[in-house]
N, C-alpha and C positions, 0 to 999 in steps of 0.2 A: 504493500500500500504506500503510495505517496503523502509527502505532509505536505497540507493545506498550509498557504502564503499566511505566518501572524499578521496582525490586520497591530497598524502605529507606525511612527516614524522611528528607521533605528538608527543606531547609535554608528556614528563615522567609522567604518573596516567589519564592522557587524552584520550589514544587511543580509549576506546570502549564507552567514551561521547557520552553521548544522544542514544545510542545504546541497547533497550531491548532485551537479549539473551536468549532463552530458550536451558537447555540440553537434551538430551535424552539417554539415557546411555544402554539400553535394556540388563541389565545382564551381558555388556562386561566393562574393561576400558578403559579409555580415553587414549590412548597410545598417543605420539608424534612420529612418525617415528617408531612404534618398541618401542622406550622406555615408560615404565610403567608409567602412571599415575593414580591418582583415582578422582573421581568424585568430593570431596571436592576441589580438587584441582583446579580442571577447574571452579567451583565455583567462586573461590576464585582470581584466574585470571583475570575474569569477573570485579569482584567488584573491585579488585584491580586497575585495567585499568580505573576505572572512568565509567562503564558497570552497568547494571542492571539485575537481572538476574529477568527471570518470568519464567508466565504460560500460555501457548500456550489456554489453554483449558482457561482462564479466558479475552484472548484477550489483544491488545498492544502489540503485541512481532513482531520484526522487522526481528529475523532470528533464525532458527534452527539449533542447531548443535547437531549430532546423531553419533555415532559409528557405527550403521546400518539399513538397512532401515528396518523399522518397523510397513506396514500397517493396522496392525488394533489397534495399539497406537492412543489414540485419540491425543494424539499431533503432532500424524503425520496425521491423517484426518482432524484438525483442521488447520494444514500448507497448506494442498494440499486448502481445502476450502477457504482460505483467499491468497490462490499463495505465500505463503512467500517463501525464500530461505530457501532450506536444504544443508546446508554441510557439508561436515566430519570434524573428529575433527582434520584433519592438518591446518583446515583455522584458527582455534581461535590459535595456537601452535606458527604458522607461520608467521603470521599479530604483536605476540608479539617479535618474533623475530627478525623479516624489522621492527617492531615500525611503519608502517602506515597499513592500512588496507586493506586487497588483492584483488582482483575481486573474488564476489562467485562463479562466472562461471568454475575458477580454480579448485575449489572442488565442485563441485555438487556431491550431493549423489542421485545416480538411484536406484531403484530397481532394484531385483538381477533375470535375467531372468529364472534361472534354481530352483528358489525358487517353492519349492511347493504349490498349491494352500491354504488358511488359510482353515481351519475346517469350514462347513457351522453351523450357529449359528441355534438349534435346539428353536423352539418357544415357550414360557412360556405359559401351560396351562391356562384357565381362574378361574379354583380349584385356581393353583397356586398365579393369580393374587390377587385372592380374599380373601385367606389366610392374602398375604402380606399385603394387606389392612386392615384387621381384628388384626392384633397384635397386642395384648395390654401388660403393663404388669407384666399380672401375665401369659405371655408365660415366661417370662424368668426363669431360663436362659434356652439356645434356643441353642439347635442342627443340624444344618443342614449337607447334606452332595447331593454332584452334584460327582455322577460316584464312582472314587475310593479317591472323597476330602472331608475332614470332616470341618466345621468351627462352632465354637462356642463361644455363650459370654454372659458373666456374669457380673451384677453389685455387686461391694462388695463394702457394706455401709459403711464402718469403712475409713476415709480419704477418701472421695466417688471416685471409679474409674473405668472405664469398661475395665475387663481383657475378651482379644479375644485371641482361641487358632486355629490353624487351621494347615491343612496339610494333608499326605496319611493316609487314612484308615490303621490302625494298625501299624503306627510309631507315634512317641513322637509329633512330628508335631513344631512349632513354637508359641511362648505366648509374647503379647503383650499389656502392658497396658496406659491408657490413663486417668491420673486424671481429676478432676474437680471440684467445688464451691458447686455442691450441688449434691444429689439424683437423684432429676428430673433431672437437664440436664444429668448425667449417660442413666437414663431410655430413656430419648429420642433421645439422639445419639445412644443407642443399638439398639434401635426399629429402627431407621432410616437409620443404617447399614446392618442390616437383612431385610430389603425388599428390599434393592439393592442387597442383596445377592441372595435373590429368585427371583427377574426379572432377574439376569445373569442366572439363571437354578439352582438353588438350591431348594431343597423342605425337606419340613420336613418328617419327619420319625416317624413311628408308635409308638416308643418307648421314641422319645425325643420331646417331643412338649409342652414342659415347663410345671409348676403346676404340679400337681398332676400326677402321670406318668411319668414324666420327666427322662432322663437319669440323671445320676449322672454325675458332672460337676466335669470331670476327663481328665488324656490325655487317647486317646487308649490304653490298653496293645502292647505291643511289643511283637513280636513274638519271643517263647521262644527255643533257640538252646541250644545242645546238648555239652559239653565242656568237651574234651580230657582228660581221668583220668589219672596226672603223675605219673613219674615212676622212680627209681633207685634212686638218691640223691633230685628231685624235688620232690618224693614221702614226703618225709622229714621234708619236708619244708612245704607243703601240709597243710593250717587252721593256720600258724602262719603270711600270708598276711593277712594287712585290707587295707579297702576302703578309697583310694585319698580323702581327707579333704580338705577343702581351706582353703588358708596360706595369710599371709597375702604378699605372694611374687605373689599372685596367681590375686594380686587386682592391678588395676591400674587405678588412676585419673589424668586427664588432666584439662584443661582448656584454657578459651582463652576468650579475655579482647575484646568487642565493643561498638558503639555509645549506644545500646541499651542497654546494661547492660553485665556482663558476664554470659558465659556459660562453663557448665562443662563435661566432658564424664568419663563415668565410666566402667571400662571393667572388669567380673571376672571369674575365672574359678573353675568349681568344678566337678572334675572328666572328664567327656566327655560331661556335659553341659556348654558354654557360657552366659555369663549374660551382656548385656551392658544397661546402664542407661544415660541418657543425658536430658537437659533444662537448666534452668537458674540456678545461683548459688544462693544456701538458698533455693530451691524448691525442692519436692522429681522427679523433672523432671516425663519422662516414663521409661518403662523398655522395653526389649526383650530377650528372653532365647532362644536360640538354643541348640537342642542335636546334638552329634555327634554318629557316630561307633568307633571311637575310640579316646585316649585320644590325640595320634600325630595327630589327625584332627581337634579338638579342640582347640588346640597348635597354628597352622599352622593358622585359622580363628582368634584368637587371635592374634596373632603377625600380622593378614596385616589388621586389623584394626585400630591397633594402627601406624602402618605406615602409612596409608590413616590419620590421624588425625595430626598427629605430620606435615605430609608434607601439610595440611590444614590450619598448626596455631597455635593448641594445641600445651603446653608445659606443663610441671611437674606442679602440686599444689603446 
């Protein structure tokens, strides 16, 4: 059972007291009225207020607050299962603003009736289950791909860490890594990630099924376009560009000081890929590298990350 908002004005770092909050953010921001916010931020709000923030999916959470509604989010199956309250995010905005806490009935979030039905979930073969079951490994590293998604992951021994890359068949995709203490635990969070990937519908492939045979543990090639040969004075000029380096204008570290120790983010850019890095400070933390199409898109994903951090907490090193 959820507890009902005490009805008063509370006392300054009190309001969301004794209050477990889960967010849900599904790809959008957390606006106020229209005005931009990001998800750190509502975070932080939370905690700020004397609040908790959690996990719907791990249980104890007293209300959900979502941007929209999002059925087949297990945090939104896991709200409708236990009847919590879902509301938008003007209840958490608003409640800091009156300083007491508002009726959720005020913001319930419905589902949206003109939503189209979710994709019916196609059922894992029992090849496939049995596969999953069977990974040992020397599958790795380990290529799968469901439709037109590719995901793969590999343990590199050196500072043991399980780098996973994933995305559309024949774009760059997105690479993400995740240190650790030893080898083994690498191997068996890879292994343990990859059969949750093939019971979602992913299966392996003729040519990457780790060991011997194995694809080469690369991104896809990118599809190669054709590029306008200049002309008249740009002719000229033509072979005396070169390729965008990173500068050190190009690096940016933050940080930010709590009970638990500090932590750091790192954000860099080289050419039309992004690179951010974040954990604790004195740790190589994780990484994520994102490509872009072009370098102003690059730019633009840089710049509102480091906005979402800075309005988080983060300040300069």
């Amino acid at each position: 059972m959820s507890k009902p908002p005490p009805a008063g004005e509370a006392a300054p770092g009190t309001l969301f007291a004794g209050l477990n909050i889960c967010l849900s953010n599904e790809g959008q921001r957390f606006n106020q009225h229209g005005e931009d916010r990001g998800m750190g931020e509502a975070m932080n709000a939370v905690i700020s207020n004397g609040g908790q923030w959690c996990n719907v999916k791990k249980g104890g959470c007293d209300v959900l607050v979502a941007t929209k509604w999002a059925a087949q989010r297990i945090d939104f199956k896991r709200a409708v299962q236990y009847s919590l309250p879902i509301v938008n995010e003007n209840w958490l905005w608003d409640s800091i603003k009156e300083k007491q806490l508002l009726d959720y009935s005020d913001y319930t979030l419905a589902p949206d009736p003109d939503a189209p039905p979710p994709p019916e979930k196609k059922p894992v073969s029992k090849q496939t289950q049995a596969q999953a079951k069977g990974l040992t490994e020397a599958a790795l590293p380990l290529y799968l791909l469901n439709g037109d998604r590719f995901w793969q992951v590999e343990v590199v021994n050196e500072a043991p860490k399980v780098v996973y890359r994933f995305g559309k068949v024949g774009k760059a995709g997105s690479t993400r890594e995740e240190p650790y203490m030893t080898r083994d635990e690498c191997v068996k969070k890879a292994l343990a990630q990859a059969r949750a990937k093939m019971r979602a519908g992913y299966g392996l492939t003729a040519t990457a099924t780790g060991g011997s045979g194995s694809a080469d543990f690369k991104k896809p090639a990118k599809t190669a376009t054709k590029r306008k040969e200049p002309s008249g004075t740009a002719a000229k000029a033509k072979g005396k560009t070169t390729k965008r380096s990173k500068t050190a204008a190009d690096v940016l570290r933050l940080v930010s000081g709590s009970a638990s120790g500090g932590k750091f983010w790192e954000v860099s850019l080289d050419g039309t890929s992004v690179t951010c890095r974040w954990g604790k400070v004195g740790s190589d933390g994780q990484s994520n590298v994102k490509d872009f199409p072009t370098v102003a898109k690059a730019e633009a994903f840089k710049a509102k990350k480091e906005k979402e951090k800075r309005a988080s907490g983060y300040v300069d090193d």
